[in-house]
C-alpha positions in Angstrom: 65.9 -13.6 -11.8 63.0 -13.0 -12.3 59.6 -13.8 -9.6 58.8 -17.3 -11.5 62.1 -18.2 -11.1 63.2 -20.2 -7.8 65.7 -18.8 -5.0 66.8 -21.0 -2.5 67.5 -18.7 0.2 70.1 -19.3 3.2 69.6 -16.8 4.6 73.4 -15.7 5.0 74.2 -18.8 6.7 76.3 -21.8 6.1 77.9 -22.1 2.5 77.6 -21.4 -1.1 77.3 -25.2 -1.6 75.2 -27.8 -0.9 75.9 -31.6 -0.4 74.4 -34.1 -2.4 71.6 -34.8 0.6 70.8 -31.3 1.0 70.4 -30.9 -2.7 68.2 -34.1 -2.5 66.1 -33.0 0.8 65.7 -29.3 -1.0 64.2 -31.3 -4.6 62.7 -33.8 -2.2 64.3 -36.5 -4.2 65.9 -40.0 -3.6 69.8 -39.3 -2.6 70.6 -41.7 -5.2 68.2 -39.6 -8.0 70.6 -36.5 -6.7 73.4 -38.7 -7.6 72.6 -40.1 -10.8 71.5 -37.2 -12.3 75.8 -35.8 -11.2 76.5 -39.1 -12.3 75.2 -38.5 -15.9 76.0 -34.8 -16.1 72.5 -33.8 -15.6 72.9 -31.9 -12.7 75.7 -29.1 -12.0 78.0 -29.9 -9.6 82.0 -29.7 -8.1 83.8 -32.7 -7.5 86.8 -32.4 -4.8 89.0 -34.9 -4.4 89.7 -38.3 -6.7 88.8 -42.0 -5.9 86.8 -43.3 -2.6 87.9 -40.0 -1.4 85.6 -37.6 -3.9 82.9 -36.0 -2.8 80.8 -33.6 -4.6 79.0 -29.9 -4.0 76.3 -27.8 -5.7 76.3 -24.6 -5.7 73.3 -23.2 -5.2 73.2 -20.1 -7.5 73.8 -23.3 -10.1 70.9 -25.0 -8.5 68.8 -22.5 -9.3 69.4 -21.9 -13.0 69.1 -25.6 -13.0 65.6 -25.5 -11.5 64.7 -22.3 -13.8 66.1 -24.6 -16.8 63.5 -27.6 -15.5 60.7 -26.1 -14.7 57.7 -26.7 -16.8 56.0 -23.4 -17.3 52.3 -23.5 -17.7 50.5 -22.5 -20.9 46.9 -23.1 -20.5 46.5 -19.2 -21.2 48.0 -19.5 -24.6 46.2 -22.9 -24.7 42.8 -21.2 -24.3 43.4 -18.3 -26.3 44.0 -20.5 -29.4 41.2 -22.5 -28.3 39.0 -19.8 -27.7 39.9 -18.4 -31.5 39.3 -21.8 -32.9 35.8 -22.1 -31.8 35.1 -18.4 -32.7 35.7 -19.2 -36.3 
């Protein structure tokens, strides 16, 4: 990874994986966002168990390539460098 990209650090505790809440509480998004984006597919996650018993997990080194994928860079730089040649012609 490199510095732009996010880390969600644990700081060695608890687990690998996150429930659908924490995921929710770390985005700050609705629980039901969190779900609907597993729901679709949009967001990476394991599913244990089958029926009213399933419950889901995301990992969180998943999490973060997912966060890395999502994230809307910033190109004002470029922007202004094209700009910048525009008006200079």
């Amino acid at each position: 990874m490199n510095e732009q990209e996010t880390r969600i650090d644990d700081e060695g505790k608890g687990s690998a994986f996150l429930t659908l809440q924490e995921t929710a509480d770390l985005l700050r998004l609705d629980y039901f966002t969190v779900y609907e984006y597993v729901q679709k597919g949009h967001l990476p996650c394991i599913k244990f168990g089958m029926g009213k018993k399933k419950t889901y997990r995301v990992d969180k080194r998943e999490l973060e390539k997912w966060i890395d994928r999502h994230t809307v860079r910033r190109v004002e730089n470029k922007a202004n460098s094209i700009l910048a040649r525009l008006h200079g012609l």
